[in-house]
OpenMM code with the backbone's topology and positions (N, CA, C; nanometers):
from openmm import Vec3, app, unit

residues = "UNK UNK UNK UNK UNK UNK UNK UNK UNK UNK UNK UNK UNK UNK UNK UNK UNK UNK UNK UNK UNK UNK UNK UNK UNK UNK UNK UNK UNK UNK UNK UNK UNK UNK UNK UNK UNK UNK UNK UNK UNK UNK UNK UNK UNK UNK UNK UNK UNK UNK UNK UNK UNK UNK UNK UNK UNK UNK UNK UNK UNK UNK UNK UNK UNK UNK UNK UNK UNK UNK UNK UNK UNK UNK".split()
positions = [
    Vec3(5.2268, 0.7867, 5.4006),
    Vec3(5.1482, 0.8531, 5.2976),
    Vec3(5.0021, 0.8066, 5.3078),
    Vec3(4.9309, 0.9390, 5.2799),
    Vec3(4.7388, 0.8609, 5.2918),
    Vec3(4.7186, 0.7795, 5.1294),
    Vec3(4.6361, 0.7349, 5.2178),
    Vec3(4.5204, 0.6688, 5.0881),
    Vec3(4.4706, 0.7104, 5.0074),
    Vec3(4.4429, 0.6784, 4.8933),
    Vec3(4.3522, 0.7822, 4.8167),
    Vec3(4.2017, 0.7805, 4.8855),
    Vec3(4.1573, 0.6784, 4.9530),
    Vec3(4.0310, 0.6536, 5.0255),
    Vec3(4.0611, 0.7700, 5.1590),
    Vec3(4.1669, 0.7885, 5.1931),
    Vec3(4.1966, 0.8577, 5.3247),
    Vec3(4.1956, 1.0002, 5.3421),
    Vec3(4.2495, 1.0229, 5.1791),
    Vec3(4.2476, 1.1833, 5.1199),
    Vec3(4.0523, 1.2093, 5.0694),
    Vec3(4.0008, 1.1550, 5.0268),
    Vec3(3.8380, 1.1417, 5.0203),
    Vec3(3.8143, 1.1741, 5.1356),
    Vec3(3.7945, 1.0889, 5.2416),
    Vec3(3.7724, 1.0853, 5.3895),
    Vec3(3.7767, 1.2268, 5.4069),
    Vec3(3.9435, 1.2935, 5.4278),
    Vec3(3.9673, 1.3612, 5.4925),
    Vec3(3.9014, 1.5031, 5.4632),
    Vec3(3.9370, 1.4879, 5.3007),
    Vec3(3.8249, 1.6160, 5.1912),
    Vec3(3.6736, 1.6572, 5.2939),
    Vec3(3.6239, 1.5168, 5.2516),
    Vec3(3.4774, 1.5193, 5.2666),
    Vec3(3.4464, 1.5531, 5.4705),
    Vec3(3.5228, 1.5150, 5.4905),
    Vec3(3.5221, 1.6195, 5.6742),
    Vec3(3.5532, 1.7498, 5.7188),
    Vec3(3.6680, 1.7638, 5.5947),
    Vec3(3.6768, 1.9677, 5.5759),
    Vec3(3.5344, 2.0379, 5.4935),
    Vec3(3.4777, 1.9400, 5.4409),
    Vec3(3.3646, 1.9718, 5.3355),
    Vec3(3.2604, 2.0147, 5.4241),
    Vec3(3.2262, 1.9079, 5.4968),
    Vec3(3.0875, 1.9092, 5.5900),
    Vec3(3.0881, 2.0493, 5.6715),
    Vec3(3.1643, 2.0520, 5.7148),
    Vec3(3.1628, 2.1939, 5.8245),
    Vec3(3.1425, 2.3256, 5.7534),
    Vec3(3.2392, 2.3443, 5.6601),
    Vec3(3.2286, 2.4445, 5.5402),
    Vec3(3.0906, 2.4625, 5.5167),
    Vec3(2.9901, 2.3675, 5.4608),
    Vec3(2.8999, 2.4033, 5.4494),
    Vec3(2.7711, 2.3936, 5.5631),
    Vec3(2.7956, 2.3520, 5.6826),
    Vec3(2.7720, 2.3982, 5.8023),
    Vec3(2.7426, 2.5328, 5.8349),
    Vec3(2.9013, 2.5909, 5.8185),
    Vec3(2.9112, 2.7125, 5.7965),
    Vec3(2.8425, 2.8227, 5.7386),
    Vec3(2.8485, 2.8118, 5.5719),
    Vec3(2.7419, 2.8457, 5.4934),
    Vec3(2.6126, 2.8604, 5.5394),
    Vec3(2.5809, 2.7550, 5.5561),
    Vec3(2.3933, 2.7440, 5.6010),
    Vec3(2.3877, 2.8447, 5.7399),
    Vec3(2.4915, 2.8264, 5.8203),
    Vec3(2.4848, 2.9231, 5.9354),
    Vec3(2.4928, 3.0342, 5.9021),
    Vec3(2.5721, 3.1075, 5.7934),
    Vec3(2.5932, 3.2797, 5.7474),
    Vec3(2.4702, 3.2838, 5.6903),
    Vec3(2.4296, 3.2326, 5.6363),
    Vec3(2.3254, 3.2332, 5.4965),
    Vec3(2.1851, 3.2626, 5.6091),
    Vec3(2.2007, 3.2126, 5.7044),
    Vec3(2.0415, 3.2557, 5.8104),
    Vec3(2.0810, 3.4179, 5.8203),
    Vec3(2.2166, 3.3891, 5.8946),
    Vec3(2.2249, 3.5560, 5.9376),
    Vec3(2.2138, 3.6540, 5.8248),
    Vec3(2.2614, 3.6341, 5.7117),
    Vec3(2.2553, 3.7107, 5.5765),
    Vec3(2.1106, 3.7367, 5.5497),
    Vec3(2.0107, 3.6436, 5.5705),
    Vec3(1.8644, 3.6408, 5.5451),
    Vec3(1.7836, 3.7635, 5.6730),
    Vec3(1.8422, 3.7075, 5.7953),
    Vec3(1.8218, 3.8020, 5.9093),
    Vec3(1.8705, 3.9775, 5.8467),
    Vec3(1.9804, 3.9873, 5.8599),
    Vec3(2.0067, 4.1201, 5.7841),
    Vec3(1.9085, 4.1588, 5.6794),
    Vec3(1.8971, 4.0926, 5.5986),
    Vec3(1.8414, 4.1334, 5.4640),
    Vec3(1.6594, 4.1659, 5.4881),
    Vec3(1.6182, 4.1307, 5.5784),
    Vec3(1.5161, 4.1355, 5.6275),
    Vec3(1.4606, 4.2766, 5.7228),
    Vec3(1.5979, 4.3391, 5.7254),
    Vec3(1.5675, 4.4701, 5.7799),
    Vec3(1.6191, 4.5810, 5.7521),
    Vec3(1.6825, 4.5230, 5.6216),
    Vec3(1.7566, 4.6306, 5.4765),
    Vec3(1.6052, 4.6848, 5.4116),
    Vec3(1.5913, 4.7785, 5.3925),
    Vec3(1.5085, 4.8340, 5.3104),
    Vec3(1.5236, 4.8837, 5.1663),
    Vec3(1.6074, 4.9784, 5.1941),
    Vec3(1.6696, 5.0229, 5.0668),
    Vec3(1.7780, 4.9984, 4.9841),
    Vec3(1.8103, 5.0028, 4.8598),
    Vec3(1.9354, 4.9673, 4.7889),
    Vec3(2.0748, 5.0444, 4.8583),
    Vec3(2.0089, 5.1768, 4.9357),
    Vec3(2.0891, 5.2427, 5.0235),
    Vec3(2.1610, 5.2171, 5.0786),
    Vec3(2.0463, 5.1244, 5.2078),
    Vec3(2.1014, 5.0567, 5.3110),
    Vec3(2.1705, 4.9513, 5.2916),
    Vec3(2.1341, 4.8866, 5.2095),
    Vec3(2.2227, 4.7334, 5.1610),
    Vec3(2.3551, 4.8033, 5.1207),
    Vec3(2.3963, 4.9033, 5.0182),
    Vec3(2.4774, 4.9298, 4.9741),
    Vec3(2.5696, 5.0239, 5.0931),
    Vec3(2.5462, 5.0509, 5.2129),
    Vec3(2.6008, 5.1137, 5.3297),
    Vec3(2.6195, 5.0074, 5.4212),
    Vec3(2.5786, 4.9315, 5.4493),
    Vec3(2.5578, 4.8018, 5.5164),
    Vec3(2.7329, 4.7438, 5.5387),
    Vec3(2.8136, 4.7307, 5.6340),
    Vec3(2.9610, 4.7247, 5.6287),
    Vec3(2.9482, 4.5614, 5.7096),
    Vec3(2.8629, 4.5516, 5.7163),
    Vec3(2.8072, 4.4195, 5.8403),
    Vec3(2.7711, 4.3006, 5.7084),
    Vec3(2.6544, 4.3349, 5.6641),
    Vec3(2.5798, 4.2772, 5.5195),
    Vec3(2.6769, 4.2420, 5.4536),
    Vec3(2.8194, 4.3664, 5.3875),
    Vec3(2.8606, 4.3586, 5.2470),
    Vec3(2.9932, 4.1750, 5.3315),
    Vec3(3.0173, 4.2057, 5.4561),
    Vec3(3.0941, 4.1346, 5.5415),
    Vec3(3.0862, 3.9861, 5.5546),
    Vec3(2.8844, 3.9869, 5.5412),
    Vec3(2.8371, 3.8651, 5.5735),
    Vec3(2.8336, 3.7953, 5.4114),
    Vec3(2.8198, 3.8762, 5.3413),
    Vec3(2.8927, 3.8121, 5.1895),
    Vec3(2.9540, 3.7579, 5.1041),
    Vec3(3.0999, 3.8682, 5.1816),
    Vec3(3.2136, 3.8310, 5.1657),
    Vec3(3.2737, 3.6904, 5.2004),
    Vec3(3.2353, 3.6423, 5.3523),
    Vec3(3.2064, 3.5307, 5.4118),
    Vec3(3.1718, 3.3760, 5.3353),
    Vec3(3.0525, 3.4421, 5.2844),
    Vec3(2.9548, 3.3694, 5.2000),
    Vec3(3.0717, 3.3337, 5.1284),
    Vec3(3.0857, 3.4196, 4.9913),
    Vec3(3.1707, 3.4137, 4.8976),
    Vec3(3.3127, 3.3202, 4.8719),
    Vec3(3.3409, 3.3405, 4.9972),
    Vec3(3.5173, 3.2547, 5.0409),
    Vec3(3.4678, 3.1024, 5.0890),
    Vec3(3.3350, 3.0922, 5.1105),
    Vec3(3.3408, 2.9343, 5.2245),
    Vec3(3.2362, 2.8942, 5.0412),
    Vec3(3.1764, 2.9247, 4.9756),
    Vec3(3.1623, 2.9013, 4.8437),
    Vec3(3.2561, 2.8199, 4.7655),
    Vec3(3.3855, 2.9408, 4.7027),
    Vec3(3.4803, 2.9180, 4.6673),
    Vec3(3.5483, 2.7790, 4.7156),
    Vec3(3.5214, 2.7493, 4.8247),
    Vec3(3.6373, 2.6669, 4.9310),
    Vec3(3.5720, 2.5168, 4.8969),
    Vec3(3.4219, 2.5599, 4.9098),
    Vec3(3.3289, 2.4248, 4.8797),
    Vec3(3.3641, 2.3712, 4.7042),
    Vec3(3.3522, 2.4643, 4.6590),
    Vec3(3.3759, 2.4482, 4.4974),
    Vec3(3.4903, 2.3865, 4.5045),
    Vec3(3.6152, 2.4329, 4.5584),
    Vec3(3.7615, 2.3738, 4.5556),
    Vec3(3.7513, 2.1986, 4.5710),
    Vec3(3.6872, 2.1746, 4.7048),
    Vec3(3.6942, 2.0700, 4.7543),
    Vec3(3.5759, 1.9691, 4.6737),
    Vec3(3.4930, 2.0420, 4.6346),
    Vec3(3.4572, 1.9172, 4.5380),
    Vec3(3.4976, 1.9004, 4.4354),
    Vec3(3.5730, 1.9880, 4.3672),
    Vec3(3.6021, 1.9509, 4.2474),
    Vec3(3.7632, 1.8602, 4.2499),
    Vec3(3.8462, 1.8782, 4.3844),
    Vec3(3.9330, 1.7867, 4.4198),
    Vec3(3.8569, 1.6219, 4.3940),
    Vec3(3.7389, 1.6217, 4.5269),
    Vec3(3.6982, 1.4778, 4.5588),
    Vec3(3.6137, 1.4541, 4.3666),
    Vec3(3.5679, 1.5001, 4.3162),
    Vec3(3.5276, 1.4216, 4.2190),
    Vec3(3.6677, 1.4107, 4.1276),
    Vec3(3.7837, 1.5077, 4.0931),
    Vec3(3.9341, 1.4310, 4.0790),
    Vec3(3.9317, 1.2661, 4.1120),
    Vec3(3.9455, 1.2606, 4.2478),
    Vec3(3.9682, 1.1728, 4.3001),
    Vec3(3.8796, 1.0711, 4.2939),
    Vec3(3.7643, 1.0560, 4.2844),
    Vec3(3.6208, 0.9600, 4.2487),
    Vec3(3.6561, 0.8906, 4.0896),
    Vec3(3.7390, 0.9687, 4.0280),
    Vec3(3.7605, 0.8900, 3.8774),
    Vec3(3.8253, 0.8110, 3.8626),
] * unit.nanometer
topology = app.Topology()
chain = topology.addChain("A")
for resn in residues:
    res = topology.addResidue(resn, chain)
    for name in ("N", "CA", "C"):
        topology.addAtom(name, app.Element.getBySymbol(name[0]), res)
């Protein structure tokens, strides 16, 4: 069985990449958005609404995992 120091550890190494991740969509999302013009195009955009969605789930995932490790910090 892990540690509670080991389960931290292990959190905080699924954490880092996740938001790795993030910062990496979040350029390309900025790139896109930079050659969206219209509410049109954003709203037709199947690439954009994609790179969002993305966003949205590795968010969620970050939220999960910290709110585990501060659990565990008490």
């Amino acid at each position: 069985m892990m540690t509670k120091e080991e389960i931290i550890e292990s959190l905080q190494g699924v954490k880092r990449p996740l938001i790795k991740a993030h910062d990496d969509i979040s350029a390309v999302a900025d790139f896109i958005e930079a050659r969206l013009q219209t509410e049109k195009e954003f709203a037709d955009s199947w690439v954009y609404g994609t790179v969002c969605h993305a966003l949205g789930i590795l968010e969620e995932q970050i939220a999960r995992i910290s709110n585990q490790l501060t659990k565990l910090k008490k």
